[in-house]
N, C-alpha and C positions, 0 to 999 in steps of 0.2 A: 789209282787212289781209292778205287771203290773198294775193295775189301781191308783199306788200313784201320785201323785199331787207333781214334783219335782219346785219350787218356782224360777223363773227369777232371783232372785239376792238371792245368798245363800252366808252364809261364807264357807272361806276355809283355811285348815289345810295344808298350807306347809311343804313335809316332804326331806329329804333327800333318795333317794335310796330306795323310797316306794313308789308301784304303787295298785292301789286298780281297781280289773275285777267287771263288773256286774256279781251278785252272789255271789261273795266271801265275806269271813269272814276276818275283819280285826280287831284284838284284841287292846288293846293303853290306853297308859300307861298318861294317862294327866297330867302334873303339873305346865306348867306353866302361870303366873297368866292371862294373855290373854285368852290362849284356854282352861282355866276353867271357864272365863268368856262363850267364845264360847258354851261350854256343857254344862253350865245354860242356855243359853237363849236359843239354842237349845230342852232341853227338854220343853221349856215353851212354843216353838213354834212346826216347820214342825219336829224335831228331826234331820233334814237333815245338812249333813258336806260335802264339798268339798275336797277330797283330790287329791293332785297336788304337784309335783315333782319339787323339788326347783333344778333349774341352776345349774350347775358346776360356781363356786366362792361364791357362798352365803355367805361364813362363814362371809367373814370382812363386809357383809351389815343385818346379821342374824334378828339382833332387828329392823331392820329398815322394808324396804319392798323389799328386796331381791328379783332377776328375778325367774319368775315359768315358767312353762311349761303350756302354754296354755289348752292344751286336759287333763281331768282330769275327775275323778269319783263320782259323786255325792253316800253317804252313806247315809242309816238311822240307826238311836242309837237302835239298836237291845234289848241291854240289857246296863244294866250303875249300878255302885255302888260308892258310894260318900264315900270316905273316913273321918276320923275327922278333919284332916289339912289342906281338903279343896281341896284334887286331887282327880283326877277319875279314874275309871276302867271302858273304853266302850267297847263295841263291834259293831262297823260299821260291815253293808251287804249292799255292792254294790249295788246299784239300777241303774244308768244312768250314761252315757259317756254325756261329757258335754263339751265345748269350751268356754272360757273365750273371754266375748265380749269387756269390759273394766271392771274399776276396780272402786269402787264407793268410794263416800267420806262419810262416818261413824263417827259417833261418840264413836265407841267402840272399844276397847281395839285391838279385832282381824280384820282381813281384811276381806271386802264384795267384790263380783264381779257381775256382772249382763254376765248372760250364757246364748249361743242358749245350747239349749239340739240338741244331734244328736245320737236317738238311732240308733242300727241296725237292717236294718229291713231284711232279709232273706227271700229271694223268696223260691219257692218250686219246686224253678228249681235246687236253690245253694243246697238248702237241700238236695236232690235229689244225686247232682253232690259229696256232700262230704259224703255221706253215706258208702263206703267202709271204709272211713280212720275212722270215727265213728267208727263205729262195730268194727276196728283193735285196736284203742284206750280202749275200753271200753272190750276187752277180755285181752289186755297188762297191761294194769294199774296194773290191782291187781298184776299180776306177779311182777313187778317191784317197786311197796311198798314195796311188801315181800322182795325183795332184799336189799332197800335202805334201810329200820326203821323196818323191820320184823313184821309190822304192815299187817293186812289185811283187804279186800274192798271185799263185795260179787257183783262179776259182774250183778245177776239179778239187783240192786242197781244202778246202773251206767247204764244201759239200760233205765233207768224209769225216768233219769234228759234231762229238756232241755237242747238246745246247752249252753246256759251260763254258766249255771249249769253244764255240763261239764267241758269248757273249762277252767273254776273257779278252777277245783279242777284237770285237768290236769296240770293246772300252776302249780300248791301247786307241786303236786306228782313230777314232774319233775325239781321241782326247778331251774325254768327260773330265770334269772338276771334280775335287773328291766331295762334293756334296751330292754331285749325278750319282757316283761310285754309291756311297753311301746310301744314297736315295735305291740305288742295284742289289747291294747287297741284303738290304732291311725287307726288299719285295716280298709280298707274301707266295705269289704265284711267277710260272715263267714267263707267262703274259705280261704281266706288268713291267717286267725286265724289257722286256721286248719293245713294249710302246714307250721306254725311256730311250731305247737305243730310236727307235724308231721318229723320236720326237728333233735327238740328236744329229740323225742323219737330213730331216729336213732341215734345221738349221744350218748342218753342209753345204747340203745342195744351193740353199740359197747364197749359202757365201760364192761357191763358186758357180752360181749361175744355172743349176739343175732346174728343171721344170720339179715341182713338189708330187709328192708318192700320192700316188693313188689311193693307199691302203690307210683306210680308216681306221684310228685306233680305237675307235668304240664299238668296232663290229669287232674287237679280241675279247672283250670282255666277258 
């Protein structure tokens, strides 16, 4: 994903209560006739989708152009299958944090915006500085899969991903609310991602009886 070409004005998939991290996998369910539109021309072009977090009150303006959430995730169509009635089955992976500059006028069916992109970019001072809570994250995780879905994560595995790619799959395992997510993706620094997840994780712990982390999150700062 690091060298994709993510395009100044891309469409975007308003969703309710859905927040998309660089890295992550977001599976979707397509049907209606707009954002099926959007998923043809998408494959026919960059493959690239905006997804962005529709307002509290959308519902009475839904069909229309309902308020979004500015900060938003730019995906690519990972994988996609066309159904015969004419819906999709994609698979978005987070590529880029994106801010909506304004909102363009189109001739199709789904909404366009023209974006700055604002990746993050991490010193190797921050890196550095959240390397404790790393390492605590990435020996915990598997523990606490095993607890929540009895599923398991071989820690060598989770050592060997970037920070996205962690943090990607820390949200999933700890099943942040999309306001945590939101709160993740808006971070200005990796730190701050960090001591979200890290704040998440001691609320784990305490559900299932963990002693609380040692690691101070005001010594990442």
């Amino acid at each position: 994903m690091a060298s994709l070409q993510i395009p100044e004005v891309i469409p975007i998939f308003p969703l309710p209560g859905t927040v998309l991290l660089p890295s992550e996998v977001l599976p979707l369910h397509v049907f209606e006739p707009r954002y099926r539109q959007m998923v043809r021309d998408s494959l026919d072009g960059s493959r690239v989708i905006g997804i962005t977090q529709l307002n509290k009150g959308y519902e009475s303006s839904y069909y229309e152009q309902p308020g979004v959430n500015p900060v938003g995730c730019a995906g690519v169509i990972a994988q996609h299958q066309s159904l015969p009635d004419g819906r999709y089955l994609i698979v978005l992976v987070g590529a880029q944090r994106f801010r909506i500059n304004r909102e363009v006028e189109a001739s199709t069916l789904y909404r366009q915006v023209r974006v700055d992109h604002c990746p993050m970019q991490a010193s190797p001072q921050e890196r550095q500085g959240v390397m404790e809570l790393r390492q605590g994250l990435v020996h915990e995780l598997p523990i606490l899969l095993a607890q929540l879905r009895g599923e398991s994560v071989n820690e060598n595995d989770l050592h060997k991903l970037d920070d996205n790619q962690l943090v990607a799959i820390a949200s999933q395992i700890l099943q942040l609310d999309p306001g945590e997510k939101q709160q993740m993706l808006e971070a200005e620094t990796i730190i701050d991602r960090y001591v979200t997840l890290h704040e998440a994780l001691n609320t784990a712990r305490m559900a299932f009886g963990y002693a609380r982390s040692q690691v101070d999150p005001s010594t990442l700062n």
